[in-house]
C-alpha positions, 0 to 999 in steps of 0.5 A, spaced: 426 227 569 424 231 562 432 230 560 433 222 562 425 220 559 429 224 553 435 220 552 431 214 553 426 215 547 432 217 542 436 210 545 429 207 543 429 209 535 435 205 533 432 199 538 425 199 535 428 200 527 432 194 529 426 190 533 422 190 527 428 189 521 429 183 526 421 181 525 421 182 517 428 178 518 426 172 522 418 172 517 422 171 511 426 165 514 420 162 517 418 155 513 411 158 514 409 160 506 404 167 508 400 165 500 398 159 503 396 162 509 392 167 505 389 163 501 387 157 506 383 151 503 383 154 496 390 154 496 391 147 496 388 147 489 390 153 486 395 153 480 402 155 481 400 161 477 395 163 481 399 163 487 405 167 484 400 172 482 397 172 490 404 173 491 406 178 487 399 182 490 401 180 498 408 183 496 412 178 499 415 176 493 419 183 493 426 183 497 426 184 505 430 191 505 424 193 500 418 190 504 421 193 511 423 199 509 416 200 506 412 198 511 416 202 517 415 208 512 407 207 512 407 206 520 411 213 521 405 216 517 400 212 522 399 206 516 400 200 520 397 196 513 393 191 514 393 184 516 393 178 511 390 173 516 385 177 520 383 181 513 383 188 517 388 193 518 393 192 524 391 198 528 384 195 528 386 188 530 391 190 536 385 197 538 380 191 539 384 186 543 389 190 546 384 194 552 383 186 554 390 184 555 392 192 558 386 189 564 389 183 565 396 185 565 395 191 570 390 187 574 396 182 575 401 186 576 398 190 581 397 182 585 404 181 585 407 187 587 402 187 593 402 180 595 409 180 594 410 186 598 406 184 603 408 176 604 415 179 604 414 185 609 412 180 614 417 175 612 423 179 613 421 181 619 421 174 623 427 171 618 427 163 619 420 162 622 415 158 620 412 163 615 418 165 612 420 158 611 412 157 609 412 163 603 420 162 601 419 154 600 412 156 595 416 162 592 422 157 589 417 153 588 412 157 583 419 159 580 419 153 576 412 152 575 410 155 567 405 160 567 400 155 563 401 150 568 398 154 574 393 157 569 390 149 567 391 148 575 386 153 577 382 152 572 381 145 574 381 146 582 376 152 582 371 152 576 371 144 575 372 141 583 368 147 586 365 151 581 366 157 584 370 161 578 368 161 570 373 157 567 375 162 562 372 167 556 370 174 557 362 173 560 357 168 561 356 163 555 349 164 554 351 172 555 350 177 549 352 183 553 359 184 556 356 186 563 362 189 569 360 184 573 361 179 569 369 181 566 370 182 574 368 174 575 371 172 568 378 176 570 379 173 577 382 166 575 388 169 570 389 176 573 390 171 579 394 166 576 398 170 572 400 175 578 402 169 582 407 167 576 410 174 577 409 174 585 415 170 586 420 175 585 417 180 588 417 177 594 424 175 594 427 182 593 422 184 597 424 179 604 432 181 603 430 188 602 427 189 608 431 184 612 438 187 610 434 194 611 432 192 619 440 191 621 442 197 618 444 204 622 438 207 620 434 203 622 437 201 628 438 208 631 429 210 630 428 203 634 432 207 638 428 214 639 422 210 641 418 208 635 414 203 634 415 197 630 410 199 626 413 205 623 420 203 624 418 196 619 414 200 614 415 208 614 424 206 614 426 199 613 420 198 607 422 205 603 430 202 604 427 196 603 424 198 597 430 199 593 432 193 589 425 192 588 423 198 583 429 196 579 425 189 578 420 192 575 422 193 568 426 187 567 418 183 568 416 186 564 418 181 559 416 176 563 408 179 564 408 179 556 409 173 555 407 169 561 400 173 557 400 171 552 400 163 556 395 165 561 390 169 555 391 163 550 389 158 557 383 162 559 380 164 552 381 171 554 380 175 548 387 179 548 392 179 543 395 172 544 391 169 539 393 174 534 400 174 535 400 166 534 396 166 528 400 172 525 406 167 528 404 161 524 401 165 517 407 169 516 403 176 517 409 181 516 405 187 517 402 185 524 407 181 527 412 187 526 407 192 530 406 187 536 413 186 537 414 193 536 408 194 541 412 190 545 419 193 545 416 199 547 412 195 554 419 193 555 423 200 554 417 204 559 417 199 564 425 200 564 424 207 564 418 207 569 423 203 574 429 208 573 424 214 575 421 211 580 428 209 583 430 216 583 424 218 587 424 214 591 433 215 592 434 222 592 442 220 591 440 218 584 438 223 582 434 223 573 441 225 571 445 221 573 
């Protein structure tokens, strides 16, 4: 295990180093003009002078390859530098957001992979009945349904129509205290909504999964002795079952990135998908490149996660294979 975690951080080096050119890269391209950004209503009225000597300041005005490798040096020494548009350090800016988006992410994780897990145990062992047809038809559906559209549906149905759910924020508008009771209540609706767009898949790997694990040898030979159908369904075809499953793991991880960062934008959840579109829009190299290199490392620890899990639950894997 300590081997495969190993190659996979030294296969991340040259990944990261790449990521974070490709941000710097992309920035310089960008219509976007940072000085302006910077400068806001000011820099409507400012002199051409005034806004080279801005530039020159903010850096932006020296070559790419200087202003990236600069920067990765900083970051390398825990220097993330600071950010043009939030007027604070980067470390500050992601250490104040990124607690909330972990809870949402995690939060909605844990919703599709036990629903799914649970809808396609259920499913796989009764193939082509009602409920199977019922949860099949609904997967394919929310397949195609963008993660902001179901957010603004649930939003609509159970805080405007029933009133149930608040519709978004992190605590009650007449609160000044941040309270667990009230981030429980205000985490529902987009944990909910964001789980759900990733519940699709889980379930469908799942419901094959266990329904080819049901005819199989195995599987056939516990029924066999005697076992109950139970402990056939979830001590056997459930772990065979599982397999494919785990490797799904790391490739969402992308996805949950992304579908939260619609899903925060939707629900004013105070994470990092407000950051990360003013830094988009305002050109903010140096906190652009740390959330994308936040990113990439989500991507390459979900991968890894997978394969660790894969191996442990597979001992014909193995970590060093």
């Amino acid at each position: 295990m300590g081997r495969m975690a190993g190659r996979r951080a030294l296969l991340a080096v040259p990944v990261l180093a790449a990521v974070t050119f490709g941000v710097f890269a992309v920035a310089a391209a960008s219509p976007f003009d940072p000085v302006k950004a910077y400068a806001g209503t000011a820099g409507l009225t400012a002199s051409q002078e005034n806004l080279d000597q801005l530039r020159a300041n903010l850096g932006v005005d020296r070559p790419l390859v200087s202003r990236w490798w600069d920067w990765l040096s900083s970051a390398l020494g825990g220097d993330l530098g600071d950010s043009t548009v939030m007027r604070q350090p980067v470390a500050d800016v992601i250490g104040e957001r990124l607690g909330w988006s972990v809870l949402l992410a995690t939060a909605a994780f844990a919703v599709a992979v036990l629903l799914g897990t649970g809808l396609g145990v259920l499913a796989a062992r009764r193939p082509g009945r009602l409920l199977d047809r019922c949860v099949s038809a609904a997967a394919y559906t929310l397949e195609a349904a963008p993660a902001f559209w179901l957010g603004l549906l649930a939003i609509w149905f159970f805080a405007v129509e029933l009133g149930l759910l608040p519709a978004g924020g992190l605590t009650d508008a007449a609160s000044d205290t941040v309270t667990l009771g009230q981030v429980a209540d205000h985490l529902v609706l987009p944990a909910a909504v964001l789980g759900i767009s990733q519940l699709p898949w889980f379930f469908l790997y799942v419901r094959q999964g266990v329904a080819d694990a049901l005819g199989e040898d195995p599987v056939r030979g516990a029924r066999a002795r005697g076992l109950s159908e139970r402990t056939v369904l979830l001590g056997h075809a459930l772990r065979s079952g599982m397999l494919p499953m785990l490797t799904l793991i790391g490739s969402r991880v992308p996805e949950l990135i992304t579908g939260a960062l619609l899903v925060e934008t939707v629900f004013s959840w105070p994470g990092i998908a407000a950051a990360t579109v003013q830094a988009a829009t305002s050109v903010d190299f140096p906190l652009l490149a740390a959330l994308t290199v936040l990113a990439t490392v989500a991507v390459v620890l979900g991968n890894l996660l997978s394969d660790l899990l894969y191996a442990l639950a597979d001992p014909r894997v193995g970590f060093d294979g």
